[in-house]
C-alpha positions in Angstrom: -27.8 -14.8 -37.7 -27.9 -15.6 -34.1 -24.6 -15.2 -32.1 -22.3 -18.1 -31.8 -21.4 -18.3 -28.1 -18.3 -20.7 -26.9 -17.3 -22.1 -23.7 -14.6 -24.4 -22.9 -12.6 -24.8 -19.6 -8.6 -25.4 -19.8 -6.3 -26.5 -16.8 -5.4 -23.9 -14.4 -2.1 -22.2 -15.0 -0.7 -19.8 -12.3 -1.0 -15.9 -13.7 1.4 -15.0 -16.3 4.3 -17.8 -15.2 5.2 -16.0 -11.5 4.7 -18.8 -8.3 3.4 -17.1 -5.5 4.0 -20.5 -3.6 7.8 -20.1 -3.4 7.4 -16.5 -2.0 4.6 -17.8 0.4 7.3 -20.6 1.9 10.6 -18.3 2.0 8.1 -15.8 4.2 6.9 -19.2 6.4 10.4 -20.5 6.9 11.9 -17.1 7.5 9.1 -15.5 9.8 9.2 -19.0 11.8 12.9 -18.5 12.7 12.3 -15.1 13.4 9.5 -15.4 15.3 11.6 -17.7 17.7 14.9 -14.9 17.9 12.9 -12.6 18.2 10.6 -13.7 21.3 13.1 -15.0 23.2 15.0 -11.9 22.6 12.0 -9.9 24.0 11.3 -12.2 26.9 15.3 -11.5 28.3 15.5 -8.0 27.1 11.9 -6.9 27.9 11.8 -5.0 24.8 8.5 -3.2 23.9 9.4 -2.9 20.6 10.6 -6.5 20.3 7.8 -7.9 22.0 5.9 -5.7 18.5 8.7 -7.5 16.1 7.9 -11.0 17.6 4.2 -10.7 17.2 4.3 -9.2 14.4 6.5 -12.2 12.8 4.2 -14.4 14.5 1.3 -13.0 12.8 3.1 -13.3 9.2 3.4 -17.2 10.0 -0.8 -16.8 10.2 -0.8 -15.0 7.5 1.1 -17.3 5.4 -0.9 -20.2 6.1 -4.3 -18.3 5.4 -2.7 -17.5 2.1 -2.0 -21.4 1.5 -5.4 -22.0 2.7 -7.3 -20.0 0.0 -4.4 -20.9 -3.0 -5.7 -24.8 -2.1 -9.3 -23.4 -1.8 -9.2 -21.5 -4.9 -8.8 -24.6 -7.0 -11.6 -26.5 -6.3 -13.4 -27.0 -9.7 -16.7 -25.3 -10.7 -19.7 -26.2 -9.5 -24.0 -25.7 -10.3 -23.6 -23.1 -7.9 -20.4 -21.7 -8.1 -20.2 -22.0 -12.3 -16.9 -19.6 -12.6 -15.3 -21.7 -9.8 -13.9 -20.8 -6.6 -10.7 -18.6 -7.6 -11.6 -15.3 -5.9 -11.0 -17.4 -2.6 -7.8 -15.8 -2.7 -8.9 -12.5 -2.3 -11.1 -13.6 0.7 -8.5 -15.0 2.3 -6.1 -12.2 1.3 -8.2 -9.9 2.9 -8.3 -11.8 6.4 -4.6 -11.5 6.4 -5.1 -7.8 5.9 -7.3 -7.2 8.5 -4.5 -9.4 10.6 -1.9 -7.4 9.7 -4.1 -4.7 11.6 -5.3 -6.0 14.5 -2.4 -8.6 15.7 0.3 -6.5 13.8 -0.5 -2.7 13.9 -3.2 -2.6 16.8 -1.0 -4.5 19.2 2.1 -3.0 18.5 0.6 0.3 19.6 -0.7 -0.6 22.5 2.3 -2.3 23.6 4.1 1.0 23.1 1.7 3.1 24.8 2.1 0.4 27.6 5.9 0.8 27.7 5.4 4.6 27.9 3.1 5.0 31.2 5.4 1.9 32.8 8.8 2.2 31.1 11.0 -0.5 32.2 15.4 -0.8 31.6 16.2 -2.9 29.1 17.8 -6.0 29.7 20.5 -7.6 27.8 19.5 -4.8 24.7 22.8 -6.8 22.7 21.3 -9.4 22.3 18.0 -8.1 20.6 20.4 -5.9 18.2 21.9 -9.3 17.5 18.4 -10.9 16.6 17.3 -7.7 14.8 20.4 -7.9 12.7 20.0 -11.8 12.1 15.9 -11.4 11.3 16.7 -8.6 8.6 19.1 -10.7 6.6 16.3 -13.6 6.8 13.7 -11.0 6.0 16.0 -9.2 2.8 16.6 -13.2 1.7 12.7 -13.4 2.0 12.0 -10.6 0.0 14.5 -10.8 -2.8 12.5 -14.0 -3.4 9.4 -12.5 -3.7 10.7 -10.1 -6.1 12.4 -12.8 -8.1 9.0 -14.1 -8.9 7.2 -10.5 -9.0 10.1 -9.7 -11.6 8.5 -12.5 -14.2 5.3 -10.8 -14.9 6.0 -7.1 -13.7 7.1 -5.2 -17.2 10.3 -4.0 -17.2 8.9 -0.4 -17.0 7.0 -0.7 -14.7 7.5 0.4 -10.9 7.1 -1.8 -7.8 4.6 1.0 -6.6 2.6 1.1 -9.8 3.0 -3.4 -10.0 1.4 -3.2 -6.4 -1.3 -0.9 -7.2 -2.2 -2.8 -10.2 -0.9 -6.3 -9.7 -4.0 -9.3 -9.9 -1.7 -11.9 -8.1 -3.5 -10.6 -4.1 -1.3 -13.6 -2.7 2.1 -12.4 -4.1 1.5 -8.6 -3.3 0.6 -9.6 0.4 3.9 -11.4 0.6 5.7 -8.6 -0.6 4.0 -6.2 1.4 4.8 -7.9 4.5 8.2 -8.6 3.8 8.4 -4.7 2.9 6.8 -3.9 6.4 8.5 -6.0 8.1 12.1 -4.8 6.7 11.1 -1.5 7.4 9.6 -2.0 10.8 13.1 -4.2 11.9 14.7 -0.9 10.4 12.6 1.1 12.9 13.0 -1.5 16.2 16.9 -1.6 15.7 17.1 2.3 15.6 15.0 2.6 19.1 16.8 -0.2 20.4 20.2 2.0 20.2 18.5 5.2 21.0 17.5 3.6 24.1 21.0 2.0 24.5 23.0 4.9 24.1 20.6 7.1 26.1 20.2 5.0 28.8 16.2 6.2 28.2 13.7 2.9 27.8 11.4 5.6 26.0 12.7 5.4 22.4 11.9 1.7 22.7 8.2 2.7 23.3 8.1 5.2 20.3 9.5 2.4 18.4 7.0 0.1 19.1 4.5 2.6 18.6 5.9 3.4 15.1 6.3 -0.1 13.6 2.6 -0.5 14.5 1.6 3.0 12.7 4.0 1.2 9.8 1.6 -2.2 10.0 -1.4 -0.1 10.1 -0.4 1.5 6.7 0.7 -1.0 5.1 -2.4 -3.2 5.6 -5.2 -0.3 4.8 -2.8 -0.2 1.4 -3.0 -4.1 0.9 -6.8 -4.2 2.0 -7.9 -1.5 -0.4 -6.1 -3.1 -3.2 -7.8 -6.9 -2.3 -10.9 -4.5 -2.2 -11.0 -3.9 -5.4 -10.1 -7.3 -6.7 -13.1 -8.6 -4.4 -15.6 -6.4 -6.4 -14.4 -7.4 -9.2 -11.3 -6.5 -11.8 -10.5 -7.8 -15.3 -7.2 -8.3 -16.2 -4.2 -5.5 -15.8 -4.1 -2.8 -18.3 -1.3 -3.8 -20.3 -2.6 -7.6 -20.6 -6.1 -6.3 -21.9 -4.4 -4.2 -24.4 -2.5 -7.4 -25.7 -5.5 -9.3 -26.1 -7.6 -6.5 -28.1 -3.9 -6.1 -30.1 -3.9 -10.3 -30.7 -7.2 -10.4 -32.1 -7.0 -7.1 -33.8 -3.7 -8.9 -35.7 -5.9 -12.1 -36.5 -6.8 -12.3 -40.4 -10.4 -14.0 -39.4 -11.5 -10.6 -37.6 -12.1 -7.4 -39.2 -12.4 -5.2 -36.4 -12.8 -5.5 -32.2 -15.8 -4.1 -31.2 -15.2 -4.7 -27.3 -13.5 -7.1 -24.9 -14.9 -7.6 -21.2 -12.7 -9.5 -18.5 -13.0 -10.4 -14.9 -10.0 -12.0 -12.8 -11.1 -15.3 -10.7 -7.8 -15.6 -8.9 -5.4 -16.9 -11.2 -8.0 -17.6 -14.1 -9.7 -15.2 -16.3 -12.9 -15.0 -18.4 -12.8 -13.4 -21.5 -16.1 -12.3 -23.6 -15.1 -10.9 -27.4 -17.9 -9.1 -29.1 -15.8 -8.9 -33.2 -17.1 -8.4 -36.6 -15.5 -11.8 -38.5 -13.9 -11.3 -41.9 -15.9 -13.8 -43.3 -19.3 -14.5 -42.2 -21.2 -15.7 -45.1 -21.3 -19.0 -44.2 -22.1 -20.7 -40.7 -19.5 -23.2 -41.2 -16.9 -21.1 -42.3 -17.8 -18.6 -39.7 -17.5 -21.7 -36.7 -14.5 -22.3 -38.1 -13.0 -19.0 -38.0 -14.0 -18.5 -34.2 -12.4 -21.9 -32.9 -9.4 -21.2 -34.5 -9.1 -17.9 -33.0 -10.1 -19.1 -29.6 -7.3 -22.6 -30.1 -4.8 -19.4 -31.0 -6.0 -16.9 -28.4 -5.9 -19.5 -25.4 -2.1 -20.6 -26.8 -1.3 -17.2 -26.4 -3.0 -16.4 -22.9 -3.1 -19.5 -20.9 -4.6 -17.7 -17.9 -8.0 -17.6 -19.9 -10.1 -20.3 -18.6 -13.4 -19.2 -20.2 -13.7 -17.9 -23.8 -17.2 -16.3 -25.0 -17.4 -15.0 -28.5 -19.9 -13.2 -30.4 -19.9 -12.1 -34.2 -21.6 -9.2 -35.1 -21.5 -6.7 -37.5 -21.9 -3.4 -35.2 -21.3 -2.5 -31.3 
């Protein structure tokens, strides 16, 4: 009997019910007032390291918009040449914002540093960037408790943040959150050179601290651009998820056994191919019959599967 092979397209559903859009806008709106604070704070004070913050906010707002860029590009439909569709745009455009978070973020900040520490120059009003630091990390923690709000709907409860980031399919939402993380920790790292240099009276802790925060950027975006990497060469779905599938279909009464499951994640769609030995498979109606109903059941149950292939047989 020759192998029954099925393919059927369903609407796109966003991956496993989280909304990387709302993250994407609380990290616009809140890097766009920060950006603002904090480079007018750096054009009074004359702040190295918040001349890195406001760059490095105003490279987020980039960021944010390359990641709305490939989230719209990502859902254009399949075409003769592009038969799988265009979700892995994401990933490209995940990656720019990566590479970003390099060259405007981490690259910059360093040299501005280095800058600050062969011409060191007083601070000026250094109040009033503690002030904007202050106000930018509350807009920054609001940003990121958003972020993990929607994170928190598809990361298992057992799960870590460090092993949902290493693991995680969703590029969009774990560029968000790494940025938010970076930036939390790199306004940690301003506001503690700032009052070095304060209480010192020594403009030199506000060049290490630029110099730092771009270090932190540069880390942070080899992390996220090693993980995009990987997604770019091409992943299946996340361990756990692949395990409920093979345990869905292993539970089915039409199949007698699994003999492998393949995926591959196109953004926020997935293609599934089932290799089973069928219960039943005496007759070709019957044995149709058995297969759409497990694919109608299988889809119900994993809505991010956008194509289904299936093929009875009686050994691997």
């Amino acid at each position: 009997m020759r192998p029954v092979v099925k393919n059927s397209m369903v609407n796109k559903h966003m991956s496993q019910g989280a909304d990387p859009l709302k993250s994407i806008f609380y990290a616009l709106f809140a890097n766009g007032a920060i950006a603002i604070a904090k480079g007018f704070a750096a054009w009074v004070t004359g702040s190295g390291a918040m001349l890195a913050e406001a760059i490095h906010s105003v490279a987020d707002c980039s960021n944010q918009l390359l990641l709305l860029l490939g989230i719209k590009r990502a859902k254009k439909p399949p075409s003769s040449d592009y038969p799988l569709g265009y979700g892995k745009e994401i990933y490209f455009w995940s990656f720019l914002v990566a590479l970003m978070l390099f060259t405007l973020g981490g690259v910059f900040s360093i040299y501005e540093g280095w800058h600050k520490l062969h011409q060191p120059e007083a601070l000026k009003s250094p109040w009033l960037a503690v002030g904007v630091l202050v106000f930018a990390m509350v807009a920054e923690g609001l940003s990121l408790l958003g972020c993990m709000r929607e994170i928190n709907k598809v990361r298992p409860a057992n799960q870590s943040y460090w092993r949902w980031f290493r693991e995680t399919r969703q590029s969009e939402l774990m560029v968000v959150f790494g940025e938010d993380l970076a930036a939390l920790l790199g306004l940690s790292l301003a506001t503690a050179a700032l009052l070095a240099a304060i209480v010192t009276g020594n403009p030199i802790y506000d060049a290490w601290g630029s110099i730092a925060i771009g270090l932190l950027l540069i880390i942070v975006a080899v992390l996220i651009g090693v993980e995009i990497k990987a997604l770019l060469v091409g992943q299946g779905v996340e361990a756990h998820t692949r395990a409920e599938m093979i345990a869905f279909l292993e539970n089915e009464s039409s199949i007698d056994r699994v003999f492998n499951l393949l995926t591959l994640q196109m953004g926020n769609d997935v293609m599934v191919a089932v290799k089973a030995k069928m219960a039943v498979m005496d007759g070709a109606n019957e044995l149709v019959a058995d297969i759409n109903r497990t694919e109608a059941l299988f889809r119900q149950r994993f809505p991010q599967v956008q194509w289904l292939f299936f093929e009875p047989d009686v050994e691997d």
